[in-house]
N, C-alpha and C positions, 0 to 999 in steps of 0.2 A: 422507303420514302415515308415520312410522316403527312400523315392527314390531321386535318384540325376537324374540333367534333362540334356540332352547334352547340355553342353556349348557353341556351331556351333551356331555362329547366323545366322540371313535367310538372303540372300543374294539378295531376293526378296523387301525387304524394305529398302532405303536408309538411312543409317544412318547420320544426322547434329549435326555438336557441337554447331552451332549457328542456332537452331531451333527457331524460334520467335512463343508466343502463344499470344493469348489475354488475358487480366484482366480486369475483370467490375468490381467495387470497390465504394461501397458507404462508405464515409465517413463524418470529419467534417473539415476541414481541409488538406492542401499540402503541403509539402518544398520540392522543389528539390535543391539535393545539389549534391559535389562530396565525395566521399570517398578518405577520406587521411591516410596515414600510419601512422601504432601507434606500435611498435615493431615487432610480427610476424602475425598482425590482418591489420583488416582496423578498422575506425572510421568515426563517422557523429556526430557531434553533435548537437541538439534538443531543442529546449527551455524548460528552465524551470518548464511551466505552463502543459510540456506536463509527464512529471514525473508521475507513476502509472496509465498512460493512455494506452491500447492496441495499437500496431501499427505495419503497414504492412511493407515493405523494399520490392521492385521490383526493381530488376535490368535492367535498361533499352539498355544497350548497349552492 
């Protein structure tokens, strides 16, 4: 059976919208770019060569 948890957060830990963490990230490659507007999204656009390749997105700012 599910129990519901009190929703009261603790008032003892500070909550930030703009918490900063680390990221260790090995890869093979970098582009930094900006995000520009593409109707109700963002966009970046990629090269090519990089098409069916896994890839991370950290938002830095």
């Amino acid at each position: 059976m599910l129990t519901e948890r009190n929703s009261k957060t603790d008032d003892s830990v500070p909550v930030s919208a703009k918490t900063k963490v680390k990221f260790e990230i090995y890869g093979e490659e970098m582009i930094e770019k900006e995000v520009k507007l593409s109707g109700n999204s963002g966009r970046v656009y990629l090269p090519p060569d990089w098409v069916g390749h896994q890839v991370k997105i950290i938002r830095t700012d």
